[in-house]
C-alpha positions as CSV (number, residue, x, y, z in Angstrom):
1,X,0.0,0.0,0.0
2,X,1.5,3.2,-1.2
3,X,1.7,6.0,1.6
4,X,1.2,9.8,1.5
5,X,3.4,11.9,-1.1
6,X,6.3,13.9,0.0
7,X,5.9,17.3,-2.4
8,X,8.8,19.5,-3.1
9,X,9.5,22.5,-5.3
10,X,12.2,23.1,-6.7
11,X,14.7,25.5,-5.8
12,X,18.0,26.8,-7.8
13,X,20.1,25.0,-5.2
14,X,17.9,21.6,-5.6
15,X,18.7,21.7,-9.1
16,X,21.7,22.2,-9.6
17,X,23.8,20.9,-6.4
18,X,21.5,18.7,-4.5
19,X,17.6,18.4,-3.1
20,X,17.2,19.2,0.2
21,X,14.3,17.6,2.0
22,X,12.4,19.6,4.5
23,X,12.9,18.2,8.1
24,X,9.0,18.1,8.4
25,X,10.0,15.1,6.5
26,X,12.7,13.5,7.6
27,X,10.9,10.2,9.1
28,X,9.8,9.6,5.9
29,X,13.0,8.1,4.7
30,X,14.2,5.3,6.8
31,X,17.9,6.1,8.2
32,X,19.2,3.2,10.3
33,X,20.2,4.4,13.6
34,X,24.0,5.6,13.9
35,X,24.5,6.7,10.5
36,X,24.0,9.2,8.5
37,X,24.0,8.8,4.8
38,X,22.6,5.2,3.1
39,X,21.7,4.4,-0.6
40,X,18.2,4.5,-1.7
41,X,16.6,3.1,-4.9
42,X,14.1,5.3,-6.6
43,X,11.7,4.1,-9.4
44,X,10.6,6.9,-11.3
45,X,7.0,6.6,-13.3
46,X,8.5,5.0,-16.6
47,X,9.5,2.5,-14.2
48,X,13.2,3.8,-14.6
49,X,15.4,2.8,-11.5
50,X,17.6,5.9,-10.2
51,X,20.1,5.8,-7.0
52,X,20.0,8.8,-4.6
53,X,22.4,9.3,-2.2
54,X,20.4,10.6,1.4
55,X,22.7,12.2,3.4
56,X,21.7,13.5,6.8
57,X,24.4,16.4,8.3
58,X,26.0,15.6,11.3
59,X,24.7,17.1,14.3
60,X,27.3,20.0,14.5
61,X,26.3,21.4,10.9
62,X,24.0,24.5,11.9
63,X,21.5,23.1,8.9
64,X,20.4,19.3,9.8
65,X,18.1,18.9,6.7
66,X,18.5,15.4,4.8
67,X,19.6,15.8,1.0
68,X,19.9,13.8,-1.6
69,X,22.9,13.9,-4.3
70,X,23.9,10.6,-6.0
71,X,22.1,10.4,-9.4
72,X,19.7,13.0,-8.0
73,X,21.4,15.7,-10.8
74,X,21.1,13.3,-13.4
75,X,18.0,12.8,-12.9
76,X,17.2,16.6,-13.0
77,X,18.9,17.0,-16.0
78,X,17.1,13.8,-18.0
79,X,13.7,14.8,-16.9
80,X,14.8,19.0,-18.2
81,X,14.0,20.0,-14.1
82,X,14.1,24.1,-13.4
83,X,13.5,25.9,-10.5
84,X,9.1,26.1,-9.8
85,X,9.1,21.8,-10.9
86,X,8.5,20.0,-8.3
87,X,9.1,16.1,-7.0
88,X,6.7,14.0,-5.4
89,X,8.1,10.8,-3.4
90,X,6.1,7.9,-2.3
91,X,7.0,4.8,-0.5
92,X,5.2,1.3,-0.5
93,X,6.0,-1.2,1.9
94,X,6.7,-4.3,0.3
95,X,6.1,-8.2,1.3
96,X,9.4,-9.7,2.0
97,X,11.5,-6.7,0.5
98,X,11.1,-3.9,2.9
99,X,10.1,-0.6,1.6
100,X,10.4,0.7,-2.1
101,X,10.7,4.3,-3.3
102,X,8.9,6.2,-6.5
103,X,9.8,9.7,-7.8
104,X,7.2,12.3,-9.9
105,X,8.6,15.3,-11.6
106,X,5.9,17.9,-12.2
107,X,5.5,21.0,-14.0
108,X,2.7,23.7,-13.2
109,X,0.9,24.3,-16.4
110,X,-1.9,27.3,-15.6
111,X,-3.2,25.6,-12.3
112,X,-2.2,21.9,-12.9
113,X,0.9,19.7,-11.9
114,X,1.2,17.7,-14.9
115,X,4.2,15.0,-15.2
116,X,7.2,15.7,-17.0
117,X,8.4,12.6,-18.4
């Protein structure tokens, strides 16, 4: 069963260095305890796998937020990302292989996210 969406616009900095997740959102990535950056596969909707590096800072960094780098640039660059797209991540829990994740990239045409493929 998928579980609720994790929206982001994009920013200049999310583009072009890294995406930085809000902390509102943090626990919706699974970190095991004691580290602080794991590999996560990310199926995007052609079905297309990506890896993203999630990172969290260490405690001493004066801006905790998790981020992603990894493939996350290529993956803006494929999909033609600017700043004002915006992601949507979803997880499903999975029998027998824990939890998997998806990635949307939308655009805002007039009022509507549509996806960019």
């Amino acid at each position: 069963m998928e579980q609720h969406g994790v929206p982001k616009v994009l920013s200049r900095t999310d583009i072009s260095h890294r995406l930085t997740i809000p902390m509102a959102n943090r626990g919706d990535f699974e970190i095991p305890t004691g580290q602080h950056a794991i590999n996560i596969e990310v199926t995007d909707t052609l079905e297309q796998p990506w890896t993203f590096r999630l990172s969290i800072r260490r405690n001493n960094n004066p801006n905790p937020r998790p981020v992603f780098t990894g493939e996350w640039i290529r993956f803006v660059r494929e999909k033609g990302l600017r700043a004002g797209d915006r992601v949507v991540f979803s997880r499903q829990q999975v029998e027998g292989n824990g939890v998997q994740y998806r990635v949307r990239a939308e655009r805002k045409i007039f009022k509507y996210w549509v996806n960019v493929q």
